[in-house]
Structure formats: structure tokens, C-alpha cells
N, C-alpha and C positions, 0 to 999 in steps of 0.2 A: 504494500500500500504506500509505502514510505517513499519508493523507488519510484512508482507511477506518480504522484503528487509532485514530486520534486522534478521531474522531467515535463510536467505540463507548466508548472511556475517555471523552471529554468532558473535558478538563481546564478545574477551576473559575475558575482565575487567567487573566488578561485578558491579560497579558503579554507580553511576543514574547521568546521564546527562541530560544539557539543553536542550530543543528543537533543537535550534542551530545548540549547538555541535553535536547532534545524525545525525544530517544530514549533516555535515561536514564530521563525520567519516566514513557514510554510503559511500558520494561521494569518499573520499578517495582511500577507500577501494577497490572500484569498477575500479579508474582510475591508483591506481598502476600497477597492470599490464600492462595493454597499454606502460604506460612509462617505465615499465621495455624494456620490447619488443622493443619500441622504440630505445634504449638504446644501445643496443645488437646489432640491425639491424646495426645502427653511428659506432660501434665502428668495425662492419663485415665488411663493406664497406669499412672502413680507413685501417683497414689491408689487404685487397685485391690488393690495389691499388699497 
């Protein structure tokens, strides 16, 4: 699972990470967008009003 996740995000940096960290970045990764989106919608709304 660790190994398909990590090759659809692709992470840019060369580095070897901890356990951890790799699944921090992996969730990261995954939930910026969401918050971007989110983000966008707040501030759509506030200038409609």
C-alpha cells in the first residue's frame, strides 16, 4: 500500500525518510488539496455576499 501511494504522490526530494515522516508526507500531500478547495470555496462565499 505504502509503495502504491508513494509512486502516485511521487515525492520530489531524494531523501530517505523515517517511517513516520513518509506517512506524514504521504497524508499531507493527499489533504492539501481538499484545503486548498476549501479555501477558495470561504473566501467565494465572502465575496459574494
Amino acid at each position: 500500500m505504502r509503495a502504491v501511494v508513494n509512486s502516485v504522490i511521487s515525492r520530489a526530494s531524494g531523501q530517505d525518510l523515517t517511517t513516520t515522516r513518509t506517512y506524514v508526507e504521504m497524508t499531507a500531500r493527499l489533504v492539501e488539496p481538499a484545503l486548498l478547495g476549501l479555501a477558495v470555496l470561504a473566501v467565494r462565499s465572502r465575496v459574494k455576499r
